[in-house]
DSSP file (Angstrom, degrees, kcal/mol; ACC not computed):
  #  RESIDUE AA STRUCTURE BP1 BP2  ACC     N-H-->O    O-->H-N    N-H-->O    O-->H-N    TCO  KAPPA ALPHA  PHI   PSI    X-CA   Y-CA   Z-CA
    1    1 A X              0   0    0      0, 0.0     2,-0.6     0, 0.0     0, 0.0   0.000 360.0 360.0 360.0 131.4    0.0    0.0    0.0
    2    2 A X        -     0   0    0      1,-0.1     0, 0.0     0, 0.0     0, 0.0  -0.465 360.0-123.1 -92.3 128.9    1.3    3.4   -1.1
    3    3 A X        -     0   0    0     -2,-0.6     2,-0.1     0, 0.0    -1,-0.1  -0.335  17.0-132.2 -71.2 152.4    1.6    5.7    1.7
    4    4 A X        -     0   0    0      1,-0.1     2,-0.4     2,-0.0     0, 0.0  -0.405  17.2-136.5 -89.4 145.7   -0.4    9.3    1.6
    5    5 A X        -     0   0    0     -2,-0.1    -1,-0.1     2,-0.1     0, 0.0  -0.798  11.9-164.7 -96.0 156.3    1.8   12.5    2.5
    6    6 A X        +     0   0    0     -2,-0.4     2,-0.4     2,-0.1    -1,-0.0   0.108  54.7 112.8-129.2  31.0   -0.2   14.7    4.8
    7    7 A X  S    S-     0   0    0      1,-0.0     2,-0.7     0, 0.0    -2,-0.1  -0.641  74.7-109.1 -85.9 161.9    2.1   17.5    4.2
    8    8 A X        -     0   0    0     -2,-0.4     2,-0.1     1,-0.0    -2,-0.1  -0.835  24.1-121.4 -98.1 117.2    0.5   20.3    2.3
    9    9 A X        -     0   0    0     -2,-0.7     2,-0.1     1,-0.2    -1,-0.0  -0.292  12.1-144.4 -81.9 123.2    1.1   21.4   -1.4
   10   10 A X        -     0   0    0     -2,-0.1     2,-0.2     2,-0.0    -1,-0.2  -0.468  21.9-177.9 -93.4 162.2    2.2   24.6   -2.2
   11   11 A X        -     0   0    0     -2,-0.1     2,-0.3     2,-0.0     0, 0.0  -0.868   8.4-155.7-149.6 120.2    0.7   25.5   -5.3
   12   12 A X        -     0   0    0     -2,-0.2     2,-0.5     2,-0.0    -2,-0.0  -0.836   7.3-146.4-111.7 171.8    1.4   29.1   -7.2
   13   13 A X        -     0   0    0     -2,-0.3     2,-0.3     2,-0.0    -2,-0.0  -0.881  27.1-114.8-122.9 120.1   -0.7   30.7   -9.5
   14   14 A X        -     0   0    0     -2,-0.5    -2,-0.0     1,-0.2     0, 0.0  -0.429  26.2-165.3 -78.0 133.5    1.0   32.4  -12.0
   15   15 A X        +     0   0    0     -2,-0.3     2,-0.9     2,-0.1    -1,-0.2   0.562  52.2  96.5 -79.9 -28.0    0.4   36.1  -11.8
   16   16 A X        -     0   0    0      1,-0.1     2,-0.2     3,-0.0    -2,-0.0  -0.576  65.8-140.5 -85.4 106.6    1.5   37.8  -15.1
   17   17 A X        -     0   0    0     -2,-0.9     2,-0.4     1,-0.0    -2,-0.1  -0.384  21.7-109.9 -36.0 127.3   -1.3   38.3  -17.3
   18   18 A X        -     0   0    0     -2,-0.2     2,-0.1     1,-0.1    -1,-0.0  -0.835  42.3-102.4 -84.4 130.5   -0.5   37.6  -21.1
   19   19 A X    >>  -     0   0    0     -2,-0.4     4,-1.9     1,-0.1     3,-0.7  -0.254  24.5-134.9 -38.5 119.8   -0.6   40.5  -22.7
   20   20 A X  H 3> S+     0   0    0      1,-0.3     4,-2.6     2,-0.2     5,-0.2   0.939 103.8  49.6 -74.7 -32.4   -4.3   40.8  -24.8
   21   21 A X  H 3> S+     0   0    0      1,-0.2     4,-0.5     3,-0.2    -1,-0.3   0.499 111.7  46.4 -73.2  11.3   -2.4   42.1  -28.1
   22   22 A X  H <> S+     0   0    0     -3,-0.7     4,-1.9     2,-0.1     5,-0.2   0.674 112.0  46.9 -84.2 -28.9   -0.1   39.5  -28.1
   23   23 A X  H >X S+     0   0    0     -4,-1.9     3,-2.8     1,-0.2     4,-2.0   0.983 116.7  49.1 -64.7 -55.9   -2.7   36.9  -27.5
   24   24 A X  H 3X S+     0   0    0     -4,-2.6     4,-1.9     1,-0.3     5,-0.4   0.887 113.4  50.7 -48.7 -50.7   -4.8   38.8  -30.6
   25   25 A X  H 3X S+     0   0    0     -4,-0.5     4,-1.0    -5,-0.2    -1,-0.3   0.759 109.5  41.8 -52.2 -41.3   -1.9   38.7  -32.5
   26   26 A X  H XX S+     0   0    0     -3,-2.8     4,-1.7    -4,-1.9     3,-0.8   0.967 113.6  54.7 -84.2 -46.6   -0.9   35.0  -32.3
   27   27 A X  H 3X S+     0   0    0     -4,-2.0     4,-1.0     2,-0.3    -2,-0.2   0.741 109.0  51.5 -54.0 -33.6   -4.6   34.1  -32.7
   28   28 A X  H 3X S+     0   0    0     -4,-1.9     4,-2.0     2,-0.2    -1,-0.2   0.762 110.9  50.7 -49.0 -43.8   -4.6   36.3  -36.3
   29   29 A X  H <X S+     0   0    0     -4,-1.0     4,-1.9    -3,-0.8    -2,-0.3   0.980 111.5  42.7 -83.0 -45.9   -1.9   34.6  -37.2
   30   30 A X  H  X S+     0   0    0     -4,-1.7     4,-1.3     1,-0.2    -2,-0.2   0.681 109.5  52.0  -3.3 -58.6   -3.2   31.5  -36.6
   31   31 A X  H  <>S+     0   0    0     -4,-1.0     5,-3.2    -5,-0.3    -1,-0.2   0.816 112.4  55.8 -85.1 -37.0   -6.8   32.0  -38.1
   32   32 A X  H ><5S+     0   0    0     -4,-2.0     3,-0.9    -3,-0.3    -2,-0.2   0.808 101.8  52.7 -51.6 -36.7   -4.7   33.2  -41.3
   33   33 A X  H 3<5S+     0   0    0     -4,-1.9    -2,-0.2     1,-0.2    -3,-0.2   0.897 112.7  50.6 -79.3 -33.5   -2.4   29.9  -41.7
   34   34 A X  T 3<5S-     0   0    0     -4,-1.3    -1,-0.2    -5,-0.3    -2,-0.2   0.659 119.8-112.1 -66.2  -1.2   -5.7   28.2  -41.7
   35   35 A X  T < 5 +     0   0    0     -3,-0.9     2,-0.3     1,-0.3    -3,-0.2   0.768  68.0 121.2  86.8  20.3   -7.3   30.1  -44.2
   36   36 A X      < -     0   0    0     -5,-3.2     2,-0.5     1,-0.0    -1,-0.3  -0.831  68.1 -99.0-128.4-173.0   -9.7   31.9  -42.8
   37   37 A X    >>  -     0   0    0     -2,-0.3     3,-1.8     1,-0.2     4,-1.1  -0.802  31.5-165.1 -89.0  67.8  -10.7   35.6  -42.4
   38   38 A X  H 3> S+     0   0    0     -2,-0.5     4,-1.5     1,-0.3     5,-0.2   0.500  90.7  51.4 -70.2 -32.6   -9.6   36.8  -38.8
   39   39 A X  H 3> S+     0   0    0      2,-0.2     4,-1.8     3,-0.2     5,-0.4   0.903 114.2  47.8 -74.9 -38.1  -11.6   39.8  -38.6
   40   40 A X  H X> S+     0   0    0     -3,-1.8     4,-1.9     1,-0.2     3,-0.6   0.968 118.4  43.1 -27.2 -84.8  -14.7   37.5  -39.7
   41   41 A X  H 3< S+     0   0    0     -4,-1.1    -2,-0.2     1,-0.2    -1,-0.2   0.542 113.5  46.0 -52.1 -14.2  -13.7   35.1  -37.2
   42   42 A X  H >X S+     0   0    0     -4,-1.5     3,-1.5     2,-0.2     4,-0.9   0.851 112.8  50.0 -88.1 -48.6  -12.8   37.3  -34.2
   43   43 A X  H XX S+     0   0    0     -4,-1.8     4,-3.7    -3,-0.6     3,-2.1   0.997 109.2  50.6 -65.2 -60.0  -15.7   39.3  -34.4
   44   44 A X  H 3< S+     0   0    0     -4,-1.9     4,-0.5    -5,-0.4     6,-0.4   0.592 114.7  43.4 -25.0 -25.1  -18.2   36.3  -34.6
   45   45 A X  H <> S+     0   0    0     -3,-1.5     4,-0.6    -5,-0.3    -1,-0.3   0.313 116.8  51.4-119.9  -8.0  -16.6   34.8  -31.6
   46   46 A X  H << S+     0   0    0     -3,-2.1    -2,-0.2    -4,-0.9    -3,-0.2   0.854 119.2  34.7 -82.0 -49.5  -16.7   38.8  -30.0
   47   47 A X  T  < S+     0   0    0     -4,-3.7    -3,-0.2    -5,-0.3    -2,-0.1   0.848 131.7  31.3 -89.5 -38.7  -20.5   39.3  -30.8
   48   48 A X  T  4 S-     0   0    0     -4,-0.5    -1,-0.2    -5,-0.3    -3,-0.2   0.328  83.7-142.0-154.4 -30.2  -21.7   35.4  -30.1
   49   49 A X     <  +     0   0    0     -4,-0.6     2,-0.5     1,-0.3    -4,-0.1   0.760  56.3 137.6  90.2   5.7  -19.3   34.3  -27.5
   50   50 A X    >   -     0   0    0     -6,-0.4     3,-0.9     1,-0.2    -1,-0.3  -0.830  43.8-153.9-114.3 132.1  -19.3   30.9  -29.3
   51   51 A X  G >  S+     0   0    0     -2,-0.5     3,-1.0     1,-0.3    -1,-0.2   0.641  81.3  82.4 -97.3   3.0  -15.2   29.5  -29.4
   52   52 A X  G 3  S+     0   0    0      1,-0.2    -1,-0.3     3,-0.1     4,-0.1   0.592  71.7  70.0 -96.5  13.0  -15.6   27.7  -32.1
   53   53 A X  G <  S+     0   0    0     -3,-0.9     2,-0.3    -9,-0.1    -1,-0.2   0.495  91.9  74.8 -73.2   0.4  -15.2   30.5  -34.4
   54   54 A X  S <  S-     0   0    0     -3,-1.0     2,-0.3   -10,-0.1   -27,-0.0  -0.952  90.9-116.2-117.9 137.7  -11.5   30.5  -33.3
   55   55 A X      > -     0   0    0     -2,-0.3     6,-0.6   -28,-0.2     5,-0.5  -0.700  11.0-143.5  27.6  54.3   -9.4   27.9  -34.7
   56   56 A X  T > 5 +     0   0    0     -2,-0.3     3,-3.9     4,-0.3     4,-0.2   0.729  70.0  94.6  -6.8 -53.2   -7.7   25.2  -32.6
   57   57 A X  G > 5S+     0   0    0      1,-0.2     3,-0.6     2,-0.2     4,-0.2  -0.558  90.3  26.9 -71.6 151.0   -4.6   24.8  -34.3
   58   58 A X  G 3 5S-     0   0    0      1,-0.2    -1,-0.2     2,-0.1    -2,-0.1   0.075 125.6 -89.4 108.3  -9.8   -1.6   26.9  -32.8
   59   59 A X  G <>5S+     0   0    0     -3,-3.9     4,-1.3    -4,-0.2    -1,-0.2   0.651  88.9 140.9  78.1  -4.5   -3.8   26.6  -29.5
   60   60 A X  H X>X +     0   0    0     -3,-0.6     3,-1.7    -5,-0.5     4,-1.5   0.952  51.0  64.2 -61.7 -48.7   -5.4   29.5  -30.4
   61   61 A X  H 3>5S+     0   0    0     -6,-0.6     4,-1.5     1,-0.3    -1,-0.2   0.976 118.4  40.6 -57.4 -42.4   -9.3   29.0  -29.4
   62   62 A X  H 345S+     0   0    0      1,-0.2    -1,-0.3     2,-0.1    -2,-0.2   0.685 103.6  65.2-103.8  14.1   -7.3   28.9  -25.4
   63   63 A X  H X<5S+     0   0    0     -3,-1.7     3,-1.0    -4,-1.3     4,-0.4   0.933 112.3  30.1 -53.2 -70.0   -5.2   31.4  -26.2
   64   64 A X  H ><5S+     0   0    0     -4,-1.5     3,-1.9     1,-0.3    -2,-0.1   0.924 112.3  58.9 -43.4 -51.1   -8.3   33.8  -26.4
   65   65 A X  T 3<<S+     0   0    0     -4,-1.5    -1,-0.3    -5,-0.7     3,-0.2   0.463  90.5  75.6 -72.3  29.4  -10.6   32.3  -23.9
   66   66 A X  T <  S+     0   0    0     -3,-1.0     2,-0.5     1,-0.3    -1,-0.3   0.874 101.8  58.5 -80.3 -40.8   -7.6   33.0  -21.4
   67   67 A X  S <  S-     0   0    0     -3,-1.9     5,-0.5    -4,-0.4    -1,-0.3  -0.814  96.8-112.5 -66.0  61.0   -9.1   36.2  -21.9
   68   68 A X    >   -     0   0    0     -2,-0.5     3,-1.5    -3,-0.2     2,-0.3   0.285  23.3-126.1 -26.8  98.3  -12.7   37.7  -21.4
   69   69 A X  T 3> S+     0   0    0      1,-0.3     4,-2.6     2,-0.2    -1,-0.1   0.335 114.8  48.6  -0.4 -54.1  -14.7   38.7  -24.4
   70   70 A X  H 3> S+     0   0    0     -2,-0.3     4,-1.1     1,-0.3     5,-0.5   0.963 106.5  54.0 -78.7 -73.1  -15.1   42.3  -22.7
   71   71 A X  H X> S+     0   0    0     -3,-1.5     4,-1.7     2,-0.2     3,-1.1   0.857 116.0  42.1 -53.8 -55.3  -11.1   42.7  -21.9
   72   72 A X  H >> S+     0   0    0     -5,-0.5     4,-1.0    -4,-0.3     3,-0.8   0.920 113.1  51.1 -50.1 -63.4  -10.3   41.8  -26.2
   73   73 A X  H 3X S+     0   0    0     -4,-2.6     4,-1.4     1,-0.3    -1,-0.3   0.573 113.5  43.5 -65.8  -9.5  -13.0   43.9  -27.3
   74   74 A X  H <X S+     0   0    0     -4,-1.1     4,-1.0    -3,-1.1     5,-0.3   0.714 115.2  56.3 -65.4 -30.8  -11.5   47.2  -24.7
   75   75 A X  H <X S+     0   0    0     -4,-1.7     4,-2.1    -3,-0.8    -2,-0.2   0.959 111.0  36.3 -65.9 -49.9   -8.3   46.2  -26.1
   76   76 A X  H  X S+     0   0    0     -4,-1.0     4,-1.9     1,-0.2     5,-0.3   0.946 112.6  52.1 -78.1 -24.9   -9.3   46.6  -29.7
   77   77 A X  H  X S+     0   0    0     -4,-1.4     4,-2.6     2,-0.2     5,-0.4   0.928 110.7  53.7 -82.6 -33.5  -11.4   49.6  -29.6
   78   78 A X  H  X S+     0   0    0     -4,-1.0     4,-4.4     1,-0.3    -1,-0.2   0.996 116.0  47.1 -47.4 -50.4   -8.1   51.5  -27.4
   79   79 A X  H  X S+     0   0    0     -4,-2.1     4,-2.0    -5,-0.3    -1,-0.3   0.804 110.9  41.9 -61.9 -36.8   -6.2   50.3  -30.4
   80   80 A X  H  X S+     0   0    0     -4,-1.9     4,-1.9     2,-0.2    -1,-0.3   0.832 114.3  54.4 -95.1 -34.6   -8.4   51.4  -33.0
   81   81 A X  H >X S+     0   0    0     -4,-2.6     3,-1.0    -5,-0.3     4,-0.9   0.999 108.2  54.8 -47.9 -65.9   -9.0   55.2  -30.9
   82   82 A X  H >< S+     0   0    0     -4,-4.4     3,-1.1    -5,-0.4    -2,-0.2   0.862 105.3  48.6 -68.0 -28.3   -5.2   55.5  -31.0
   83   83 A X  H >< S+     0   0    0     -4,-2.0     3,-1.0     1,-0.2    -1,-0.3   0.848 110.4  52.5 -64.9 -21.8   -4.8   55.2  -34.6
   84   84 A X  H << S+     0   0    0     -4,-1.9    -1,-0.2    -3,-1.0    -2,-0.2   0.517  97.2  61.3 -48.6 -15.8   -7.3   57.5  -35.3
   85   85 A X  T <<        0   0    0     -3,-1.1    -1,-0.3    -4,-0.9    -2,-0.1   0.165 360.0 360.0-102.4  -8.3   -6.0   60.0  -33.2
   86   86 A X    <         0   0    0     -3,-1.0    -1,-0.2    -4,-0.0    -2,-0.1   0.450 360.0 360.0-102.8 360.0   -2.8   59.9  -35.7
């Protein structure tokens, strides 16, 4: 019989945040090497919430969902304000 520890298990939780444009970035590239249309597919999976409008391969569809719909879509519209501003 294999004996139990009863010591207690640290566990950490990693703290850094991934950046949400890098994530958008590898997931664009992604959705491209498959062929599809990333601004289709990101918005579709923005508006609808539904993951299989991201891509799998690369790991992208849990690249994104690391993220919360609300946190991309602040992310892009900051992005799209500051190039306008230029």
């Amino acid at each position: 019989m294999e004996k139990v520890s009863q010591e207690t298990m640290l566990f950490k939780r990693q703290d850094e945040k991934r950046a949400v444009a890098d994530t958008v970035k590898e997931v664009y590239a992604a959705l491209e090497a498959k062929g599809y249309n990333p601004v289709d597919q990101l918005a579709g999976y923005l508006l609808s919430g539904d993951p299989t409008y991201i891509t799998s391969y690369d790991d992208a569809r849990t690249k994104l969902r690391y993220h919360e719909r609300y946190e991309l879509i602040e992310e892009m519209v900051k992005c799209y304000l500051e190039n306008i501003k230029k």
